[in-house]
N, C-alpha and C positions, 0 to 999 in steps of 0.2 A: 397359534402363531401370531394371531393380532392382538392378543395381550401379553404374550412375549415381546414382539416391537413398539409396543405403547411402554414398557416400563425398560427399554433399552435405552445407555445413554446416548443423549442428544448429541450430536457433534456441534462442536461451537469455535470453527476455523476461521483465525482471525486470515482477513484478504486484506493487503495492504499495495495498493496501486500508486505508483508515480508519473510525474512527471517532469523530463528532466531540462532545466533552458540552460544555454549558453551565455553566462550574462557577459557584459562589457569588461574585458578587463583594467583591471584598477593601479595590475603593477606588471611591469614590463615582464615577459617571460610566464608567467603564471594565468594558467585557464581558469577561470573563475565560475562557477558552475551553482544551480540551486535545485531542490531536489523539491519540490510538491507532493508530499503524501496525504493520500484519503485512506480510512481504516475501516472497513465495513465486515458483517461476517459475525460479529464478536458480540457478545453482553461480555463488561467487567464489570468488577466490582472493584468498592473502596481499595487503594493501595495496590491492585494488581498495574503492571507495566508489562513494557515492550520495549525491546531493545534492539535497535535495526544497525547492523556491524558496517563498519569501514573499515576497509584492508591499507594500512598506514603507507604501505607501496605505493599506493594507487589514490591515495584522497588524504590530502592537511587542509589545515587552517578552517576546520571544521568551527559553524556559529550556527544554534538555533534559531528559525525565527521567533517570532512572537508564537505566546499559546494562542492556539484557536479558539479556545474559549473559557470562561472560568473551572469548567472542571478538570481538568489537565494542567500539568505542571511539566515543561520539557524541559529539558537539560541536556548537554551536551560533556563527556567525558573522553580526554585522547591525552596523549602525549605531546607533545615533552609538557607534564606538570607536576611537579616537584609535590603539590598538596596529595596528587592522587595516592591512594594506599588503599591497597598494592597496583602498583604500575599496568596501565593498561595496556598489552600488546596491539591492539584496535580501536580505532575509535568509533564512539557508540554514540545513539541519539535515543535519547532514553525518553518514555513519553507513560508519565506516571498518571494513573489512577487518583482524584481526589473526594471521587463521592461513586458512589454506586450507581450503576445503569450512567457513569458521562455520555454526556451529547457528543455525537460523534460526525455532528457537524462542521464544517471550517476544515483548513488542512494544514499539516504540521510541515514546517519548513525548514531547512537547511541549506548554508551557502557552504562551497567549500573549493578548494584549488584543487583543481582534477591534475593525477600525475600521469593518468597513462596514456593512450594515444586513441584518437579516436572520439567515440562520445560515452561514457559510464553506464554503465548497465545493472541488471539486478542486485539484491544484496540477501545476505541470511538475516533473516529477524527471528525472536524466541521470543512467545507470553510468558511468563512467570508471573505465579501465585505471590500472597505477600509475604510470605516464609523466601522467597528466591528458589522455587520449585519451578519447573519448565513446564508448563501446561503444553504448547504448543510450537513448534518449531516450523519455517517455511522460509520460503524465497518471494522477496517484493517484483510484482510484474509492472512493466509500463502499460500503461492507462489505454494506449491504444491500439494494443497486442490481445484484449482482454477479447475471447473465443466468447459469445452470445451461449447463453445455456441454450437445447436443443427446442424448451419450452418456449423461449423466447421466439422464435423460428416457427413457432405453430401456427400464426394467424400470418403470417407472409405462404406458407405451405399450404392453406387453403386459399386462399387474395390472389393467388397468380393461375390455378389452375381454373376458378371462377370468371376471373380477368378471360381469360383464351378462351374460355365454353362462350362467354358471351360475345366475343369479338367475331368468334365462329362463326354464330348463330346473325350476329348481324350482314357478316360476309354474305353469309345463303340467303336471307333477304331480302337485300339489295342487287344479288343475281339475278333474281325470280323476273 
């Protein structure tokens, strides 16, 4: 069984966390909004991307920020643009692959005029290989909703029952 799951593949699920601010708006009527993405989770390689969807109902006037860093190349694609071929029904923030193993430090950014009510919530994003293959498919969570693995939770699950033995034990003590 343990060299059955040594030569099993690895999972390699990309996590993509936001955070969303409410910025100043700029033009009467229109919520002006910017998304902060961190991408953790993943090894890419040259050329592979990630495309994180806007539902055109719900989100224009989509601008990338600047890349995070030299290995990454962001782009932003939506409607109404007349270059685009074939027209895109969503718009997309496409965060491209430029060298193998990119740093995937820094965070990828996007401004955009929120249309629905409320404050913006998660999105679909898809990995694709450099052929335009789907490696991977998921929903971006916010940053501050992110559940601690159970592991993480280990050294608090021993620290608070040692905390009480010894609080105990000084209690009795100081009765005596």
């Amino acid at each position: 069984i343990v060299a059955f799951l040594s030569f099993a593949p690895q999972t390699n699920a990309a996590i993509i966390e936001y955070v969303a601010t409410d910025l100043a708006d700029t033009t009467p009527g229109q919520d002006l909004w910017r998304y902060d993405y961190s991408v953790s989770g993943r090894t890419f390689l040259q050329t592979q991307f990630v495309d994180i969807y806007f539902n055109p109902a719900r989100f224009s006037n989509l601008t990338a920020g600047p890349n995070p860093n030299a290995d990454w190349d962001v782009a932003v694609l939506q409607q109404p643009n007349p270059a685009n071929f074939p027209p895109f029904d969503v718009g997309i923030l496409d965060l491209f692959a430029l060298s193998n193993n990119p740093s995937l430090t820094g965070l990828f950014s996007v401004t955009f005029v929120y249309l629905g009510g409320g404050a913006p919530g998660s999105q679909n994003f898809d990995v694709f290989d450099s052929a335009g293959s789907v490696l991977a498919s998921s929903v971006t969570t916010e940053a501050s909703s992110v559940v601690p693995e159970p592991s993480a939770l280990l050294p608090l699950g021993v620290l608070l029952p040692w905390l009480a033995f010894r609080a105990n034990a000084r209690s009795r003590a100081t009765r005596k």
